[in-house]
C-alpha positions as CSV (number, residue, x, y, z in Angstrom):
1,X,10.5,-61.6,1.5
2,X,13.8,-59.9,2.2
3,X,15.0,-60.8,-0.9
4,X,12.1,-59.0,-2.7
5,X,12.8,-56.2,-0.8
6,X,16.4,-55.8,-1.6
7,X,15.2,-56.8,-5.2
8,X,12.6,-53.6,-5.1
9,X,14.9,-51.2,-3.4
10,X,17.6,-52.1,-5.5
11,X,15.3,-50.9,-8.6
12,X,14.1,-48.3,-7.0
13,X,18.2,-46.6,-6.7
14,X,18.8,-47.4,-10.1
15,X,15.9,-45.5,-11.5
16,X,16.0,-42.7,-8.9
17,X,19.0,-43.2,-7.6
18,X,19.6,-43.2,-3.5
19,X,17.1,-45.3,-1.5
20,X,13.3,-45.0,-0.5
21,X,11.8,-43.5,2.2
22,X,9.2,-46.9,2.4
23,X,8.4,-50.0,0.8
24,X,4.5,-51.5,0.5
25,X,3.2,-54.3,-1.0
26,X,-0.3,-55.5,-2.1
27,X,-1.0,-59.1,-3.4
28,X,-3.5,-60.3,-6.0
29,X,-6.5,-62.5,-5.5
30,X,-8.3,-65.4,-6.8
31,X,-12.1,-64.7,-7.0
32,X,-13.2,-68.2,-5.1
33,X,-16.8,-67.8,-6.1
34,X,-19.1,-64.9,-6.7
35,X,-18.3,-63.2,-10.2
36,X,-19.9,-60.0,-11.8
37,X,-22.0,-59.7,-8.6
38,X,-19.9,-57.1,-7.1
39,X,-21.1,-54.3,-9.6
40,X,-24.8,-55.7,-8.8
41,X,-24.4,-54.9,-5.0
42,X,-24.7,-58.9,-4.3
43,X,-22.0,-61.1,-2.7
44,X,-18.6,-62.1,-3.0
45,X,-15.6,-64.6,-1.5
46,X,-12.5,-63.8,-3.1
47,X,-9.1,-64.6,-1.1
48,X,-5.8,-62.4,-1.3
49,X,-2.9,-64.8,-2.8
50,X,0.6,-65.0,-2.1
51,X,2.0,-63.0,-5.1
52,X,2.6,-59.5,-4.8
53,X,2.7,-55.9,-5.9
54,X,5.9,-53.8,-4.7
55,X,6.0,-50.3,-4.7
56,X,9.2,-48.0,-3.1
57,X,8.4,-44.6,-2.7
58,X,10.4,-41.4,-1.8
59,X,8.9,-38.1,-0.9
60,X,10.4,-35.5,-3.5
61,X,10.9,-31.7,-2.8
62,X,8.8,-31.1,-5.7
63,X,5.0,-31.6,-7.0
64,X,6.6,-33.6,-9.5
65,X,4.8,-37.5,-9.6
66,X,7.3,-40.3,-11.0
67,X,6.5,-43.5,-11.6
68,X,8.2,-46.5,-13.0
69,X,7.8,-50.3,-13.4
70,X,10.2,-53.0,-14.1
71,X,7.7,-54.7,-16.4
72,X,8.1,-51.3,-18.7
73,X,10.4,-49.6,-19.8
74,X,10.9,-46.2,-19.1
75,X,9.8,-43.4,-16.2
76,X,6.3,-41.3,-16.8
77,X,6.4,-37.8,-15.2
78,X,3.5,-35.6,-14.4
79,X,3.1,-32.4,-12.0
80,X,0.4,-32.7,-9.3
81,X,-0.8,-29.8,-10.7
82,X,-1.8,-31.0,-14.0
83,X,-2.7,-34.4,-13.1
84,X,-6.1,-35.0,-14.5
85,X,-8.3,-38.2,-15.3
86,X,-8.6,-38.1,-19.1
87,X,-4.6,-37.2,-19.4
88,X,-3.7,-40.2,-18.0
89,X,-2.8,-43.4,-20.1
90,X,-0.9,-46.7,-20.7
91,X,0.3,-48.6,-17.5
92,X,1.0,-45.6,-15.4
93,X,-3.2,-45.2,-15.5
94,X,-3.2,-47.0,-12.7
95,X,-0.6,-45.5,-10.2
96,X,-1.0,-42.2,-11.0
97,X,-5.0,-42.5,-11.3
98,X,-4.8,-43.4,-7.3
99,X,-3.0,-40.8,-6.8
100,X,-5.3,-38.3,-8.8
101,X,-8.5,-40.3,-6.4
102,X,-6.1,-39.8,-3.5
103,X,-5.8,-36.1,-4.2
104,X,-9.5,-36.0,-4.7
105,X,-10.4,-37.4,-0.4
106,X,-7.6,-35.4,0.4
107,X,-9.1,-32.0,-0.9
108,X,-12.3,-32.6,1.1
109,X,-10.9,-34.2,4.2
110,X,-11.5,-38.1,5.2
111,X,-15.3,-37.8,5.0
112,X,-15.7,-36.7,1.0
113,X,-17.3,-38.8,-1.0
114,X,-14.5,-41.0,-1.9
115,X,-16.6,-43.4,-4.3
116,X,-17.9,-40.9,-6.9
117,X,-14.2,-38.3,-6.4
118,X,-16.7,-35.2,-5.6
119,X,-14.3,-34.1,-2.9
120,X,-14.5,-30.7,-2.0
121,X,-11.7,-28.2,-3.5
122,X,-10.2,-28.2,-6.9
123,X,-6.7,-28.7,-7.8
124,X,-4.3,-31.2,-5.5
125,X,-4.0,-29.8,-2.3
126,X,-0.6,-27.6,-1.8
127,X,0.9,-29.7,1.2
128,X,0.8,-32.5,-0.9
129,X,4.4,-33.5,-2.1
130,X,5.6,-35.4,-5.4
131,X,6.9,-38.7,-5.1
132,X,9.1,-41.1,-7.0
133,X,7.3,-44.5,-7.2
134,X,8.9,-47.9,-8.7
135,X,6.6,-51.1,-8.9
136,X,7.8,-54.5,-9.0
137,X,5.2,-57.2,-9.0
138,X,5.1,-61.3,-9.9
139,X,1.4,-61.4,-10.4
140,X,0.7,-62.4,-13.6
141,X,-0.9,-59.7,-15.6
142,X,-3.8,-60.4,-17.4
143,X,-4.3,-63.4,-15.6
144,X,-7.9,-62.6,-13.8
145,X,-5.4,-62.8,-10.7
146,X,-6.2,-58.8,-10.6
147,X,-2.8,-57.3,-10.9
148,X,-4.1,-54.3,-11.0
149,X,-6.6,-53.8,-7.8
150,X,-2.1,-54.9,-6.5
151,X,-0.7,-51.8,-8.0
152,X,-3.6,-49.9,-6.8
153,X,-3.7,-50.8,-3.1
154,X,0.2,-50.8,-2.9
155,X,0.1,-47.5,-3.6
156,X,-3.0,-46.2,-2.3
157,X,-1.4,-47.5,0.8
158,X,1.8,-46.2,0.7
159,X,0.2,-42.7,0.1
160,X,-1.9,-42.9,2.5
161,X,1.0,-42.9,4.5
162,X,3.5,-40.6,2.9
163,X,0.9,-37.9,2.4
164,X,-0.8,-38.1,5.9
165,X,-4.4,-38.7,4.5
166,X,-5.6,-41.1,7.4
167,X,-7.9,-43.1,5.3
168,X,-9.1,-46.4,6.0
169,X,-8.8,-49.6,4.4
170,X,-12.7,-49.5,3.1
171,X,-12.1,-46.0,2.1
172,X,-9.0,-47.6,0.0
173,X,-10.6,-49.5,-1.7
174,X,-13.0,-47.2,-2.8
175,X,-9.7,-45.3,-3.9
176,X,-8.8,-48.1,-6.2
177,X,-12.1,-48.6,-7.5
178,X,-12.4,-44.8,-8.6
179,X,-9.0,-45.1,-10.1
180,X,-10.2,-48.1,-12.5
181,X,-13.4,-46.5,-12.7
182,X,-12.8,-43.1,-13.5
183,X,-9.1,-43.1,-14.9
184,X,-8.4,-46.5,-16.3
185,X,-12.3,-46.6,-18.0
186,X,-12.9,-50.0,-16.6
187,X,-16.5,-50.2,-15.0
188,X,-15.2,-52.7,-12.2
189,X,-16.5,-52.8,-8.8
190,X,-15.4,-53.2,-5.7
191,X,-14.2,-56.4,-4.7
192,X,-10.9,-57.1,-6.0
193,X,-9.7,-53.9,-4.3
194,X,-11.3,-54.8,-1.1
195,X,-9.4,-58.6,-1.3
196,X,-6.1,-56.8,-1.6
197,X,-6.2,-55.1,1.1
198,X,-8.8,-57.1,3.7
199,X,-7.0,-60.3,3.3
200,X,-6.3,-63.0,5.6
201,X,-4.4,-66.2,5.9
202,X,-6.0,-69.2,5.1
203,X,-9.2,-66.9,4.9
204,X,-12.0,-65.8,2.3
205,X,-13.3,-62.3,2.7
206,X,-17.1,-62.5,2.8
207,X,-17.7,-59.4,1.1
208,X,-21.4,-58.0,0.8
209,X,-21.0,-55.5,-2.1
210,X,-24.0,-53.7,-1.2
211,X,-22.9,-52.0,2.6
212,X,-19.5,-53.2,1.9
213,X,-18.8,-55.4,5.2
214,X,-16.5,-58.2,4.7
215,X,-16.3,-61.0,6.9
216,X,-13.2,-63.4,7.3
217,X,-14.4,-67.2,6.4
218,X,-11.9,-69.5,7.4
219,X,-11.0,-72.0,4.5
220,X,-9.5,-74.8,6.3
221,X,-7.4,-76.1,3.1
222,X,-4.6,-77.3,4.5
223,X,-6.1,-78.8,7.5
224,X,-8.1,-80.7,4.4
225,X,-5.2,-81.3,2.6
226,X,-6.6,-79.5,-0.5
227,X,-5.2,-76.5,-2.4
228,X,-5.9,-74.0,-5.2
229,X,-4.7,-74.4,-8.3
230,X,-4.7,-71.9,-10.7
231,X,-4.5,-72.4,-14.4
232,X,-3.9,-69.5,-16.6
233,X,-4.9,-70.2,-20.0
234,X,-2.4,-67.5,-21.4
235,X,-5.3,-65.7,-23.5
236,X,-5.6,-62.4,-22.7
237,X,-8.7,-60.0,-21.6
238,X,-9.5,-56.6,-20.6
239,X,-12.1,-54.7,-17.9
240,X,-11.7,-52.1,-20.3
241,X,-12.9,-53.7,-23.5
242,X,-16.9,-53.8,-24.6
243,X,-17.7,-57.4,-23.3
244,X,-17.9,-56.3,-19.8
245,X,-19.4,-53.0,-19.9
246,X,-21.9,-54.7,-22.0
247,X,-22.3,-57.5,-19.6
248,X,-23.2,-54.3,-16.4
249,X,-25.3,-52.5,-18.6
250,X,-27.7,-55.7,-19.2
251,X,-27.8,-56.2,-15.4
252,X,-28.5,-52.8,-14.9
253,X,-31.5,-53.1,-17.4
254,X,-32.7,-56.2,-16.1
255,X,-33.0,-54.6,-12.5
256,X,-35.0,-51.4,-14.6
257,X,-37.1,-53.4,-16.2
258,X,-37.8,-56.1,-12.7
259,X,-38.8,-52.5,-11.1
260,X,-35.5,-53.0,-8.8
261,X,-32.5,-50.8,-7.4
262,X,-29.8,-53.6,-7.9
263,X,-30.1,-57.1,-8.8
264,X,-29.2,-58.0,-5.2
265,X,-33.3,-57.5,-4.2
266,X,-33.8,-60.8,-6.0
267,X,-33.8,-63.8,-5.0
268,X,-34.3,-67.7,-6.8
269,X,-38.1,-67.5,-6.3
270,X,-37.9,-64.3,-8.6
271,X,-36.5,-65.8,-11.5
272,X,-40.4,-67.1,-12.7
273,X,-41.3,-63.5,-13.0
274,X,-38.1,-62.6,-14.4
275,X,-38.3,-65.0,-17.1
276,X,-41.8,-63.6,-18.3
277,X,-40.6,-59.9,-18.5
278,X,-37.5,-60.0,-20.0
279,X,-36.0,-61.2,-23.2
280,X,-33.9,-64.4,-23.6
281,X,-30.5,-62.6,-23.7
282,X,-31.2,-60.6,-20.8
283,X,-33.2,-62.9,-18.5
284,X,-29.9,-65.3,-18.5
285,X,-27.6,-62.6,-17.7
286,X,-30.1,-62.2,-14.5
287,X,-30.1,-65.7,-13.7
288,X,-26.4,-66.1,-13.4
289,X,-26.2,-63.2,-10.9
290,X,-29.1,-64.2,-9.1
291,X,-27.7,-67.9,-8.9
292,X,-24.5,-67.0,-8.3
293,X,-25.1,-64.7,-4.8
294,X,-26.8,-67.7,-3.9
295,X,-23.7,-69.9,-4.5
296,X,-21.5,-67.8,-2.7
297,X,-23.5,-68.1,0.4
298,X,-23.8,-71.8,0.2
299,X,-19.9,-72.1,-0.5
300,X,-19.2,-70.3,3.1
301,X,-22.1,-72.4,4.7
302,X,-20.6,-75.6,3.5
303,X,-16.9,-74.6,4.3
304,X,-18.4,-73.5,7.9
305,X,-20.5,-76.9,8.6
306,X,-19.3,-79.6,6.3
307,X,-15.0,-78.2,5.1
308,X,-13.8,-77.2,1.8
309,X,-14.5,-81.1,0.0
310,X,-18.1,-80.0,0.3
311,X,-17.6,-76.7,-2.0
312,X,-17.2,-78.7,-5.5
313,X,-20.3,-78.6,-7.0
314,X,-20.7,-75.0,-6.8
315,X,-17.6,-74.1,-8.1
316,X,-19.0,-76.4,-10.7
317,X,-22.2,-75.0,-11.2
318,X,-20.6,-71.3,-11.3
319,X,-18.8,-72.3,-14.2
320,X,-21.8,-73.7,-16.0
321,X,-23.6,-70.5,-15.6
322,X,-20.7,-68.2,-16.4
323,X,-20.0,-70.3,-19.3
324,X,-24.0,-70.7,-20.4
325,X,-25.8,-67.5,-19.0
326,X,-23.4,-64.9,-19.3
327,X,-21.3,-66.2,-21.7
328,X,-18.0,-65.1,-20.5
329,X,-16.3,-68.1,-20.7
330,X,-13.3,-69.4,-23.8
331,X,-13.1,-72.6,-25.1
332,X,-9.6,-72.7,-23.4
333,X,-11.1,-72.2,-19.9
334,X,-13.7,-74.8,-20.4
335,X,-11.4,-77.4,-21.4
336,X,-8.8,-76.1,-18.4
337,X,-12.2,-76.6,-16.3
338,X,-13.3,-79.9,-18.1
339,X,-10.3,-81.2,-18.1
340,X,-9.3,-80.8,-14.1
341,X,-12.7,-81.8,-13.5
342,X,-12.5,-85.0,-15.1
343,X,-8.4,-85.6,-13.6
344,X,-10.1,-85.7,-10.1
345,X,-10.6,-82.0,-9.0
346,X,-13.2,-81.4,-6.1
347,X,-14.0,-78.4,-8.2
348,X,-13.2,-76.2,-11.4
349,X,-14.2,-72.6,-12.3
350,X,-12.6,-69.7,-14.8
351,X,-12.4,-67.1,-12.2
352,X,-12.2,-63.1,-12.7
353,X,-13.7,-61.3,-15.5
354,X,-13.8,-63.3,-18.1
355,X,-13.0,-63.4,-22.3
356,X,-9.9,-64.9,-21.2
357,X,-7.4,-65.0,-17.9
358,X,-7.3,-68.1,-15.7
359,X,-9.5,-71.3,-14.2
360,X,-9.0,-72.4,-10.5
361,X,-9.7,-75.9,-9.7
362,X,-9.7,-77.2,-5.9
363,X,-7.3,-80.0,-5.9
364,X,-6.2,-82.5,-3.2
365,X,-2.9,-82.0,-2.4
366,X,-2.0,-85.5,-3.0
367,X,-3.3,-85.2,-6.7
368,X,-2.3,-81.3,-7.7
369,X,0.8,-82.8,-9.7
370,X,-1.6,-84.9,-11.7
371,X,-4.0,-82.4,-12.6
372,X,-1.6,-80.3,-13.6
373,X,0.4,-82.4,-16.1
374,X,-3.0,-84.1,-17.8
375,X,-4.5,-80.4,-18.1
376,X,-0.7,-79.5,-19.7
377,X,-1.4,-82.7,-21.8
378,X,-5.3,-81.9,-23.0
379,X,-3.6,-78.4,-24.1
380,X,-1.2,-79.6,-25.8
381,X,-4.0,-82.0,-27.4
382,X,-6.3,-79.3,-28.5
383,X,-3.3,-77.1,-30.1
384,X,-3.2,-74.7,-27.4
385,X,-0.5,-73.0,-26.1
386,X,0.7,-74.4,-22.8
387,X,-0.5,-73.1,-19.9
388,X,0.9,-71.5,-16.9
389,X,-0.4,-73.7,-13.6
390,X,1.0,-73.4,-10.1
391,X,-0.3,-73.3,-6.4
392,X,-1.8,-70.1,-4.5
393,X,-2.5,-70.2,-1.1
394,X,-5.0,-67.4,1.0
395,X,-2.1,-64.9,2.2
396,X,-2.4,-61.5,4.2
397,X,-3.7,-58.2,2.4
398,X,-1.8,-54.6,2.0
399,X,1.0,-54.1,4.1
400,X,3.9,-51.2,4.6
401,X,7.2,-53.8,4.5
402,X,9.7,-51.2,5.6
């Protein structure tokens, strides 16, 4: 880690010149189970990975913001006092959208209402300082390996520190989640936000999207000798794009029209009913988040009573329905899935948002190599571009570094 500091602070001078006042870092996360439930107040087990967001700051004299990344080129300025959602584009969406949500808690105190930014006061409070930020980051973007819930926690993090708004790391969360929300236009929930910065060693976080307590799970994977691989596919996706808005707003109408709040007030013995009310389309959408809650408490009951060899088949079945029911799946993530499956995997899933991104397949260690070479191979086979596969393990959430 020392060297990615000296890396980070060693961008940071040659964009801003002189040295930070504080480093923090935020890593990504693989979704183990539980996908689209979030958004439907159900449940979720995602685990915070060992790849990592950077960000250096330095309190300015100013209410200038600055913000720069080594993955593009260039330095985007904006004043504090013009910072506003709907001006905010590109990359820099992200940082500065915290910052805007960040602004927003800090104008009412600790207790506004964080999730929907109705903090009392208008305008960015006056004892709030500019800053110069630089991001570094190795998580792949556009993976499903939520690069983005990194950059947001790294920095809702480091000003939360820097501009002494005592927030804490639920209330973060919600930070980030406002920022994709409300700046970025992605209609994301919670939980990838809430795995950055809740995360644990060789731990899932539990998380129960509807009163947002999380629970540490221990895994157990290397007393099993298994790991996570992940394969990323190389095909791209986007929160912000229609498939995913349109994929809430049919959960949303399926819980209208089932006389519900959220789909997390059903359960498998509802599905009968739900299949008489509601059209084909819109009834499988239902059943995969239905299902899927269900899955994710039977993953952390079998990893609880029986270890992680006793998880495959519903990573398994998660895929089916993703792939099936809501139909978020790519013919390259089902043959990365199909393909580790058949090498030996104890279990394959795409993981994250779908339309693209990356699979995860739970591997014995003894056997990662050849999964990974005949999934390289089946690519190769099918014409695709070669994918990018290599090892994550359950690492620690948000931290300051220096």
């Amino acid at each position: 880690m020392n060297e990615v500091l000296e890396r980070e602070s060693g961008y940071f001078s040659s964009e801003f010149g002189g040295v930070p006042d504080g480093l923090w870092s935020a890593p990504g996360r693989v979704n183990l189970i539980g996908e689209h439930t979030d958004y439907n107040e159900g449940f979720a087990f995602p685990i915070a990975i060992d790849k990592r967001t950077t960000v250096a700051a330095r309190v300015r004299a100013d209410r200038l913001l600055r913000v720069t990344s080594s993955s593009f080129p260039g330095v985007i300025e904006v004043s504090l006092d013009r910072l506003e959602p709907d001006s905010l584009t590109g990359w820099a969406a992200y940082p500065l959208g915290v910052a805007w949500a960040m602004s927003r808690a800090a104008a009412g105190g600790a207790g506004s209402d964080v999730a929907s930014g109705s903090a009392a006061g208008s305008g960015v409070p006056s004892r709030m300082s500019g800053l110069d930020l630089a991001l570094t980051s190795d998580v792949p973007a556009g993976a499903g390996l939520s690069s983005s819930a990194a950059i947001e926690c790294a920095v809702a993090l480091a000003l939360n520190d820097l501009w002494d708004v005592g927030l804490g790391r639920p209330e973060l969360a919600r930070i980030g989640q406002l920022a994709e929300n409300r700046v970025v236009g992605a209609p994301t929930g919670i939980m990838d936000q809430s795995a950055s910065l809740l995360g644990e060693p060789d731990h899932g976080i539990l998380l129960d999207c509807q009163n947002l307590s999380t629970e540490a799970v221990a895994l157990g994977f290397a007393g099993a000798g298994v790991g996570l691989l992940v394969i990323d596919t190389r095909t791209s996706h986007s929160h912000a794009d229609g498939g995913y808005a349109s994929r809430r707003r049919s959960c949303e109408d399926g819980a209208r029209r089932l006389g519900v709040g959220s789909l997390r007030e059903l359960g498998p013995a509802d599905l009968p009913r739900a299949a008489a009310q509601l059209d084909g389309q819109t009834y499988r959408r239902v059943r995969h988040i239905v299902t899927e809650n269900q899955r994710v408490l039977d993953t952390v009951t079998a990893l609880r009573t029986s270890g992680p060899a006793a998880i495959g088949p519903f990573l398994n079945e998660s895929h089916e329905s993703m792939r099936d029911d809501f139909e978020i799946s790519t013919p390259e993530l089902d043959l990365a899935v199909a393909s580790a499956q058949g090498l030996g995997a104890i279990g394959a899933r795409m993981t994250g948002g779908g339309f693209g991104g990356a699979a995860i397949a739970l591997v014995r260690n003894d056997g990662a190599a050849t999964v990974a070479a005949g999934v390289t191979r089946d690519f190769a086979r099918a014409g695709y571009a070669a994918p990018h596969i290599f090892t994550v393990t359950a690492s620690e959430g948000a931290r300051r570094e220096l």
